[in-house]
C-alpha positions in Angstrom: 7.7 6.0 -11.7 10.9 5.3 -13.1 10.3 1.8 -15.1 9.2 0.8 -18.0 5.5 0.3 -18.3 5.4 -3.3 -19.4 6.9 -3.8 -16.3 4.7 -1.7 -14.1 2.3 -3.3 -15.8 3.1 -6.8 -15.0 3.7 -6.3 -11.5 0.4 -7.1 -10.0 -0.3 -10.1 -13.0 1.4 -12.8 -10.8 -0.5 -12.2 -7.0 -3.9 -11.6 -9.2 -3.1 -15.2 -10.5 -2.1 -16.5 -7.1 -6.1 -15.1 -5.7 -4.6 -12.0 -3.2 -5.2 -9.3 -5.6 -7.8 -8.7 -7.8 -7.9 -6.0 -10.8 -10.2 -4.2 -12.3 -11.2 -1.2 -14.4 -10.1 2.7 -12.8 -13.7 4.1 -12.6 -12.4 7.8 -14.8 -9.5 6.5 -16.6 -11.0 3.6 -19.2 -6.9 3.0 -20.0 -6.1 2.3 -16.5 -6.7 -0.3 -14.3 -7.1 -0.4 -10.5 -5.8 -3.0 -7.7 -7.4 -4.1 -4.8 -6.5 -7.1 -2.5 -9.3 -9.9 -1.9 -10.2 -11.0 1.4 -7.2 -14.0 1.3 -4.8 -11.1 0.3 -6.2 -8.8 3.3 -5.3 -12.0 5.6 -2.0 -12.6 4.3 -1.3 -8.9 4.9 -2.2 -9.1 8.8 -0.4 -12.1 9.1 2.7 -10.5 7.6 2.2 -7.2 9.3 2.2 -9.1 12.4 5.3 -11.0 11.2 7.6 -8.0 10.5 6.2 -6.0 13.9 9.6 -6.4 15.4 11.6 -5.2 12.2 9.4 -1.9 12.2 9.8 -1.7 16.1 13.5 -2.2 15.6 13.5 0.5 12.5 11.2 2.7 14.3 13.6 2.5 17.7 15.6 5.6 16.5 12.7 7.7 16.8 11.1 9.3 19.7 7.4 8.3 19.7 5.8 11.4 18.2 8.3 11.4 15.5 7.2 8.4 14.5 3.9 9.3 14.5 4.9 12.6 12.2 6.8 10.7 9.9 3.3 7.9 9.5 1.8 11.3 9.1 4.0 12.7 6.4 4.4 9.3 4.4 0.2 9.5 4.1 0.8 13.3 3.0 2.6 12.0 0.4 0.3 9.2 -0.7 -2.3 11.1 -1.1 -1.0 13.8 -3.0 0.2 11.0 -5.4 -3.8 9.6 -5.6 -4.6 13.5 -6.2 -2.4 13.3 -9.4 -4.1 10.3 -10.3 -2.0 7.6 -9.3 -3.8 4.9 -7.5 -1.8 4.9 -3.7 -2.8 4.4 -0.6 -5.6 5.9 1.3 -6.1 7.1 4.9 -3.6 5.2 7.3 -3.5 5.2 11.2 -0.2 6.2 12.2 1.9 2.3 12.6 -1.0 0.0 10.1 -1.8 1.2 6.2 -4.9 0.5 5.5 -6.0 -0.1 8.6 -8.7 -2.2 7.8 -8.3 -4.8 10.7 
């Protein structure tokens, strides 16, 4: 990532503060931490995913409906070759929700 740790770093302090995200200890790294959002920061992201549905179905509008679904694809690729490196990313998505934990 191109910034500077102590910003990195600092980025998650303020939503861990305001109770959506909560941080803890990386279970094989004991210099890096991991985070995860809390039940109210699982509700605020529906409601927000919900919110921006017609940006992504404007954004999304260029492409045929398989492409999008490739590109979901590809993006998840991606992610999980960054946790493979050992970068804390995202998980399995479904194709339009990450983290489809609905």
């Amino acid at each position: 990532m191109a910034s500077d740790p102590s910003t990195v770093r600092a980025m998650p302090v303020l939503p861990e503060k305001r109770g959506p995200v909560v941080r803890g200890t990386h279970p094989t790294d004991a210099r890096g931490r991991r985070s995860a959002l809390t039940t109210e920061g699982k509700r605020t992201f529906r409601r927000l995913w919900t919110a921006g549905e017609s940006i992504r179905q404007q954004r999304l509008g260029v492409l045929q409906p398989d492409e999008a679904d490739t590109l979901a694809e590809l993006l998840v690729q991606v992610a999980e070759s960054l946790t493979a490196d050992g970068v804390s990313g995202g998980g399995s998505a479904s194709s339009h929700y990450p983290g489809d934990e609905r």
